[in-house]
C-alpha angles and dihedrals in degrees: 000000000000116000114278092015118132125227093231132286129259105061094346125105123263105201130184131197099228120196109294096040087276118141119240134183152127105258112026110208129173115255113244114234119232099262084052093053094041089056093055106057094041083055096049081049103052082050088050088049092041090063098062094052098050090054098047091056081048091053087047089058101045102047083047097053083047093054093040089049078043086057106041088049099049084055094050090057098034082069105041086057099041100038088072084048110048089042096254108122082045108124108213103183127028100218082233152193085138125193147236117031132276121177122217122205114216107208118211099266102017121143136233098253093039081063095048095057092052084054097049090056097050098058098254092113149030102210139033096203093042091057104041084057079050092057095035087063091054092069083212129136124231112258122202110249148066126312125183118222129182116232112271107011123183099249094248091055092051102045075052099073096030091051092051124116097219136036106028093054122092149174101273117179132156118210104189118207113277099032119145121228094247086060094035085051096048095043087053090052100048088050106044102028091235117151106267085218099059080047086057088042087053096048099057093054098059088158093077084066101053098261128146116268085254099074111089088189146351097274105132092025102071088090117213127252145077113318123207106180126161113264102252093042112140131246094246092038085057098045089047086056095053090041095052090050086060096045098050090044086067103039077058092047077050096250101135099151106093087211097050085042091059090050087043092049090048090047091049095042085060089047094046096052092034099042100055096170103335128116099291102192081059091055093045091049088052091049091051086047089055090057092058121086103269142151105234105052095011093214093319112135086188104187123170089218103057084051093051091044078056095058093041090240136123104220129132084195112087130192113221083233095058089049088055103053119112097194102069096082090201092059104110094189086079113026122059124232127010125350108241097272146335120318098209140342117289129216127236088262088068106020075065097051102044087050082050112011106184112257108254130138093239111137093170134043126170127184102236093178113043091185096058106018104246114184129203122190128190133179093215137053105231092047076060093058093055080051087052105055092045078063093051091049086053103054087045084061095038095052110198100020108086094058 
């Protein structure tokens, strides 16, 4: 360097040139040759050069353990959405016993698989499939009635009960509204096995059920519905079932009197096979009107059903002749007032009106549409001929219905 410069400031000598040529100073240092000098710098610049590097193998690292976390994550959720796809995460068996208590309701016809499903969905077993092979190995048939389940059954366990000869079995039967003894009795018979003839004996002593001393028989009181009733279960013990459903039908309609729930029973039978599908509270309210003195019916309930209960038939078609005749003591054409007891059983719907018809001043209804019901009612004679005639024009174009 120049004279009187100063190699820098902070560890580095500051040297003067004094009189004489001597050095002075206040800090005397040696002088690095030029090899020292040279070393040093190479050395700070190896150290410089060292830094990059190390963070370059830190940045390789980082961005690898990223992608491996990245990886292992996607896989993570790759299965989780595939698993339900791909049926992986389906159980197929509970281990069983299973608890608490579910019961299944085996419908006339059902198959095996229809009342898996329903199984399914109430919690007795895991798997369709896996049951139906259960129940296959059973070699057993499927029988109409109620069976109890616990929650969660192992399949095998399940086919088992449904697969057993007693106790989930039961007397299943279905009356519908409308059916005559004779069916209702017949229908009682097929499903419980019971002798059609202590089934006849049964029906002509209707006293031992509680009925008025009017009713010759139970027609009118084997209520329609769906029965359930425990194999084993007796004839009487049936028929009391399907009496007492009647019976407290009416006391609910409020029709305590034996005596008034017999003529109830009668009035609601005729609506139920007069009405079809037509208002029958308005039909109830015409049958009542009939019994009253009027000049129209005088006191003729005329009805084409109770006619028809007399000669033991089903048609809808009758003969002028059959209308005329006295002897039938169900032929309302010719005798006033009610016929001598029901003509069928009716249904809730009607049991209902004929407790409370609706008030109107109708003497005459006629179903013009026998497909859809259709009622008309009319207060005079000759506006139900015009009704009549619209009935007539429907069975021309509905050849074979109205038979």
């Amino acid at each position: 360097p120049a004279l009187g410069e100063g190699f820098g400031h902070e560890g580095t000598a500051h040297v003067g040139i004094g009189p004489g040529g001597t050095a002075q100073g206040g800090i005397e240092h040696a002088m690095p040759d030029d090899s020292t000098v040279h070393e040093a710098v190479f050395a700070s610049a190896e150290v410089v050069k060292a830094k990059p590097k190390w963070s370059r193998q830190f940045k390789a690292l980082l961005a690898m353990g990223i992608a491996l976390v990245l990886i292992v994550g996607a896989s993570f959720v790759g299965a989780a959405v595939l698993r339900p796809i791909l049926g992986m995460d389906k159980v197929t068996d509970y281990p069983g016993p299973g608890s608490g208590q579910v019961v299944v309701t085996v419908q006339p016809g059902s198959g095996p698989r229809a009342v898996a499903q329903d199984m399914q969905q109430q919690g007795v077993i895991a798997d369709v499939d896996t049951f139906l092979k259960a129940f296959a190995s059973t070699n057993s048939s499927l029988h109409p009635g109620d069976f109890t389940f616990k929650k969660q059954m192992k399949a095998s366990d399940a086919a088992a009960i449904l697969a057993q000869d007693s106790g989930g079995k039961v007397i299943y039967f279905a009356l519908s509204a409308g059916m005559r003894i004779g069916d209702s009795l017949d229908a009682i018979a097929k499903a419980s096995g019971a002798n059609r003839k202590d089934l006849d004996a049964l029906n002509t002593q209707p006293g031992q059920f509680g009925l008025p001393a009017n009713a010759k028989n139970l027609e009118g009181y084997l209520a329609p519905g769906e029965y359930k009733l425990p194999v084993g279960t007796s004839p009487k013990d049936i028929l009391a079932k399907l009496v007492t459903t009647t019976t407290d039908e009416l006391k609910k309609d409020g029709i305590t009197d034996p005596a008034k729930q017999y003529e109830v029973l009668t009035i609601a039978s005729i609506v139920q096979a007069e009405g079809g599908q037509a208002d029958y509270g308005n039909v109830a309210g015409a049958v009542y009107n009939r019994l009253k003195p009027n000049d129209q019916t005088n006191g003729l309930i005329q009805s084409d059903a109770t006619v028809t209960y007399g000669l033991g038939t089903k048609t809808v078609q009758l003969t002028d002749a059959q209308k005329q005749d006295g002897s039938n003591p169900y032929n309302t054409y010719v005798h006033t007032g009610l016929p001598p007891g029901p003509i069928g059983s009716p249904g809730t719907k009607a049991v209902a009106a004929a407790a409370h018809p609706t008030q109107n001043d109708y003497l005459f209804w006629v179903t013009v549409n026998l497909d859809t019901g259709e009622t008309k009612f009319a207060k005079t004679y000759a506006e139900h001929q015009g009704y009549v005639a619209q009935y007539q024009q429907w069975c021309t174009s509905n050849a074979g219905k109205c038979q």
